[in-house]
C-alpha positions in Angstrom: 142.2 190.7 125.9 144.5 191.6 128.8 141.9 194.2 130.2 139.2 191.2 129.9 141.5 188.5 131.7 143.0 191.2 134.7 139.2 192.2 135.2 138.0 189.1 135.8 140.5 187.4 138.0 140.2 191.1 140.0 136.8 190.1 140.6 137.3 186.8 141.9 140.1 187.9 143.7 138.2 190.7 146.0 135.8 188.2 146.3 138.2 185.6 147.7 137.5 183.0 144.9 141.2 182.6 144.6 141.3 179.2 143.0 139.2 181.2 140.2 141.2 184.5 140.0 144.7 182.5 139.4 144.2 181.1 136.4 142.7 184.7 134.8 145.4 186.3 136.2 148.3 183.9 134.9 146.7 184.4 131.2 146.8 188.1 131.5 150.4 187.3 132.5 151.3 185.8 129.3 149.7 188.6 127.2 151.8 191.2 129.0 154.6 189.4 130.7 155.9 193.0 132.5 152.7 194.1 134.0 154.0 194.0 137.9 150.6 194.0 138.6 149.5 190.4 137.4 152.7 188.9 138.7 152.3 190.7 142.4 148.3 189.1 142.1 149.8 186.0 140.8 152.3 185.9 144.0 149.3 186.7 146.6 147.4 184.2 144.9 149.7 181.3 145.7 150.3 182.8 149.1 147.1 182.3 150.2 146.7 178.9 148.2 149.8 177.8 150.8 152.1 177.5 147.5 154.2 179.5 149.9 157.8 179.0 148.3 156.4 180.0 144.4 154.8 182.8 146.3 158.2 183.8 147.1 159.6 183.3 143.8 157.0 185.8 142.6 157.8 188.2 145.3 161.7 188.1 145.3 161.7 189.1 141.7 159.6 191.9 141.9 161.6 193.6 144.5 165.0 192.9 142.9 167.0 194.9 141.0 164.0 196.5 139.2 162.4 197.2 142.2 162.7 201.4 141.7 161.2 201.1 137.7 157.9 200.1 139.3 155.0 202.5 139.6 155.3 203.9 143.2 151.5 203.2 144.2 152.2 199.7 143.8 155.3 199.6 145.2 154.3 199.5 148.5 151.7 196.5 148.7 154.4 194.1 146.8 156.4 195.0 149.9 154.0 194.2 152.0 153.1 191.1 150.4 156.6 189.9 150.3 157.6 191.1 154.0 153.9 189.3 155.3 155.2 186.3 154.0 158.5 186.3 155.4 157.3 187.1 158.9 154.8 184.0 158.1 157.5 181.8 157.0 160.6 182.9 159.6 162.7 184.9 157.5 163.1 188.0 159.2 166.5 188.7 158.3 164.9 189.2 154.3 162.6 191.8 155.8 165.4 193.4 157.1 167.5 193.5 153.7 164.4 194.1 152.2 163.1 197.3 154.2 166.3 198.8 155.7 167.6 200.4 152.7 163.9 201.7 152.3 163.4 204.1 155.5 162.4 207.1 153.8 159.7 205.4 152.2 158.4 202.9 154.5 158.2 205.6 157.3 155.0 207.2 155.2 153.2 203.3 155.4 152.7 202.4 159.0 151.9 198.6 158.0 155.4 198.5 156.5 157.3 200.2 159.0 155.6 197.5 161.6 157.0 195.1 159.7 160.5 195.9 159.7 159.9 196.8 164.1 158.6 193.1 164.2 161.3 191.9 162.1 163.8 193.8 165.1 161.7 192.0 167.4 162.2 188.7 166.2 166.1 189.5 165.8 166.4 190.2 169.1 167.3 193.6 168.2 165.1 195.1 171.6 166.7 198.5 171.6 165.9 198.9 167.5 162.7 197.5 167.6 161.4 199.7 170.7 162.8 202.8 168.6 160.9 201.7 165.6 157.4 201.3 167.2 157.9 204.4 168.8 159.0 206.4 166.0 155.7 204.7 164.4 153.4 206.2 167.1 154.6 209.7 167.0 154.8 209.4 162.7 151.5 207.5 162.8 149.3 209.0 166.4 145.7 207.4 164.4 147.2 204.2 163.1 147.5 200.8 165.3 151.0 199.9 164.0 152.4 201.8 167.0 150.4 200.4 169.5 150.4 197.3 168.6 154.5 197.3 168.5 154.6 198.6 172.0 152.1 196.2 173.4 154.2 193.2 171.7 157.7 194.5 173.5 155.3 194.7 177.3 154.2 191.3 176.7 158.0 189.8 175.4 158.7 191.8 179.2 155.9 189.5 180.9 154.4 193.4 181.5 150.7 192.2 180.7 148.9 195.1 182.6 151.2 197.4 180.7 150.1 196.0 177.0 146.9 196.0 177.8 147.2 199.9 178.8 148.8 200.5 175.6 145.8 198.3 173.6 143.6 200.8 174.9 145.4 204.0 174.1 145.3 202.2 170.7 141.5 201.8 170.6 140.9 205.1 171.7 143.3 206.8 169.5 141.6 203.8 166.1 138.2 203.2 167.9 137.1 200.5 165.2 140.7 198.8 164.5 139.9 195.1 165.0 143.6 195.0 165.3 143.6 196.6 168.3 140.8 194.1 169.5 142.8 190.8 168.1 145.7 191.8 170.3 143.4 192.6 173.5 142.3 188.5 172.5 146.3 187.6 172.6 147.0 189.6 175.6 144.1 187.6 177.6 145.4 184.5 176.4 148.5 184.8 177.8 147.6 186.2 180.8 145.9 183.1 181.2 142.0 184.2 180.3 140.7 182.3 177.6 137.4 183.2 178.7 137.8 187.0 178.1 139.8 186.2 174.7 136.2 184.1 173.4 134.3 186.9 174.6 135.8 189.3 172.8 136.6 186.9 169.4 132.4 186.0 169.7 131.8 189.9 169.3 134.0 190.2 166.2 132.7 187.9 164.3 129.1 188.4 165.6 129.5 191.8 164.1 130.2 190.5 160.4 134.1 190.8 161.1 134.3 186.9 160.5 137.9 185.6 159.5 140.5 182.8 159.1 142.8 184.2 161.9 139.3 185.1 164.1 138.2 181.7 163.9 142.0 180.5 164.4 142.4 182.6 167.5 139.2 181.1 168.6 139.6 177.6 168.4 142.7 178.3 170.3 140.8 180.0 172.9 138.9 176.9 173.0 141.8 174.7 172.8 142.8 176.2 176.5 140.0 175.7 177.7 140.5 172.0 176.7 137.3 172.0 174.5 138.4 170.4 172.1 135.4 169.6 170.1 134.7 173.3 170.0 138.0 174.1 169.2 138.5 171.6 166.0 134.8 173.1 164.6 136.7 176.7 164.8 140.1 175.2 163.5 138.4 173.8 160.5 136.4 176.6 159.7 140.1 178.8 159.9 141.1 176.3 157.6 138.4 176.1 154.9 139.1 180.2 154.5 143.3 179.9 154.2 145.5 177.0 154.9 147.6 179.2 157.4 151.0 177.3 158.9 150.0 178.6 162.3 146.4 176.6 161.9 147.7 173.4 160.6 150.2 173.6 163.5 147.3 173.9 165.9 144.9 171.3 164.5 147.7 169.0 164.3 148.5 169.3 168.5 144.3 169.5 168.8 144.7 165.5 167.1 147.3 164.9 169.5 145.2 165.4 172.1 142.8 163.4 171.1 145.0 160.6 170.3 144.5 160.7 166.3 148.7 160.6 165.6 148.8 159.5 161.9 146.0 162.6 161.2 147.7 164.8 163.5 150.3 164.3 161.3 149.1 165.0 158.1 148.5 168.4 158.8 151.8 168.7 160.8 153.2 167.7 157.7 151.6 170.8 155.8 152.6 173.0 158.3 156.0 172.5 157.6 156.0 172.7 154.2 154.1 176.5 154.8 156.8 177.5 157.0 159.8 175.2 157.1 161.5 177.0 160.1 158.2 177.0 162.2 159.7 175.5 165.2 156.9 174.3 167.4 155.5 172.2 164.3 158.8 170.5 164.4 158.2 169.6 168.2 154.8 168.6 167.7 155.8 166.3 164.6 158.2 165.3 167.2 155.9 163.6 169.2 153.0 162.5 166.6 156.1 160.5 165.3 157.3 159.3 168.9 153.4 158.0 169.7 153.6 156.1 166.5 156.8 154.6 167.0 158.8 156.3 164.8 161.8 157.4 167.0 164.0 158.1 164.4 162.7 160.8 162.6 161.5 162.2 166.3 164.9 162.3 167.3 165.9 163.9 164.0 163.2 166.7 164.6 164.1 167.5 167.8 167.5 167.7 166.7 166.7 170.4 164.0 164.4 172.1 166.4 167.4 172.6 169.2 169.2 173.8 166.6 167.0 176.6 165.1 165.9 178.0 168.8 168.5 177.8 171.2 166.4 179.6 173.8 165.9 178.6 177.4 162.2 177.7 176.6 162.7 175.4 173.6 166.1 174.0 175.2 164.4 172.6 178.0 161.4 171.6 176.5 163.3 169.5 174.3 165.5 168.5 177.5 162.7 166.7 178.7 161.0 165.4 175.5 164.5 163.6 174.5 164.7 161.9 178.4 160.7 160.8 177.4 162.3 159.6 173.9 165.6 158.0 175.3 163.4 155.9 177.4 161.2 154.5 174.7 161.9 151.8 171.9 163.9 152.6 169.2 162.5 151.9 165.9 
């Protein structure tokens, strides 16, 4: 019965019929409740399903205190499960517990040892995280990771000419790493070329690579362009494939734009509950709130928000949103 059950939510689950696969996988569960297996697809499940903090649940007891009894092959995709997720949902300081004590072995799986370099990132740990991702290119010469690591630290550095150098090493060195092309999208975004980032997005998917975070990354390339019609189409699509906190975030600014504050709030609403610490989602919430009137809870946003990101960037943005607030009627 348990061989039945696990092979039939596998299927649906490589097929991405996850709504289908749970259930199968939850009643092989309860006919072997140790299988680390059915509890890692059961956590992955919910991930995608945005059922982010049960994910978690899932996760954080597979690598507790048992963590060394499981089988080592499996060992590392529940850390990269649970470390995806906590980049996703702002809790790089668990990545860190999590993967620190764990060099040795994370140091043979590029994709892991990224993780804990972005999690340095993030933490403001430059020196550390520019170690990492280099470490990662000499351990790792055929594998993105590196690249990728090194490109992020140019760009943090406003060096754009310099990422995009190091993007290119990276698709010489992985020739058909869509990775490598993603971040070439990003780097032309913030370099303020939209145009170039569609271009490139348009080839990806026009070669069968078609994806939530594609079609994210395009309707924000559409976004820029303030095509917004264009940009929801994409957004939606994103959506249809995974409920992602960073799409919600950006469909619910696109229905600012257009003027749609109770929708734009919805989804803003979502976001949140994805990623609780995603801070732009609180800004934007911010203001779908202060366009409807509702001061109160805008003020009490932007008050979390200065809290959680105390950078120059958010510190005056918020500066000049609370003068904007100040101004209007109090509800």
């Amino acid at each position: 019965m348990f061989e039945q059950e696990s092979r039939v939510a596998e299927h649906w689950f490589s097929n991405g019929q996850i709504g289908k696969a749970l259930p199968h996988f939850r009643r092989a569960m309860l006919i072997d409740p140790r299988s680390h297996q059915m509890k890692l697809r059961i956590g992955q499940c919910l991930d995608r399903m945005g059922r982010t903090e049960e994910a978690s649940v899932m996760f954080e007891d597979l690598v507790g205190p048992d963590f060394d009894g499981i089988a080592q092959a499996l060992q590392g995709e529940i850390l990269q499960a649970y470390t995806n997720l906590c980049h996703r949902t702002g809790r790089e300081s668990a990545v860190l517990d999590c993967l620190r004590p764990k060099l040795a072995m994370i140091e043979r799986l590029p994709a892991l040892y990224y993780n804990l370099g972005l999690a340095l990132y993030k933490s403001r740990q430059m020196d550390e995280a520019r170690d990492c991702f280099l470490r990662l290119k000499i351990l790792h010469p055929k594998h993105s990771a590196g690249y990728i690591g090194q490109a992020i630290l140019q760009c943090h550095a406003n060096r754009f000419a310099e990422a995009l150098e190091e993007l290119e090493s990276g698709r010489r060195a992985v020739p058909h790493d869509v990775q490598i092309f993603e971040n070439i999208a990003v780097v032309h975004m913030k370099m303020g070329n939209p145009l170039a980032s569609i271009t490139i997005l348009r080839s990806l998917i026009e070669r069968g690579m078609r994806s939530a975070k594609l079609l994210h990354m395009l309707g924000m390339a559409h976004l820029r362009l303030g095509n917004l019609p264009t940009a929801e189409t994409h957004l939606k699509q994103s959506l249809d494939i995974e409920r992602t906190g960073d799409a919600l975030r950006e469909m619910g600014w696109l229905l600012i734009a257009k003027g749609l504050h109770a929708e734009s709030i919805v989804y803003l609403k979502e976001a949140l509950t994805i990623n609780p610490n995603d801070i732009w989602a609180k800004l934007d919430l911010a203001i779908a709130y202060f366009k409807q009137g509702i001061t109160v809870d805008a003020h009490i946003l932007f008050n979390e928000a200065r809290a959680a990101a105390p950078s120059p960037e958010v510190t005056k943005l918020l500066d000049d949103l609370a003068r904007v607030i100040a101004a209007g009627p109090r509800s």
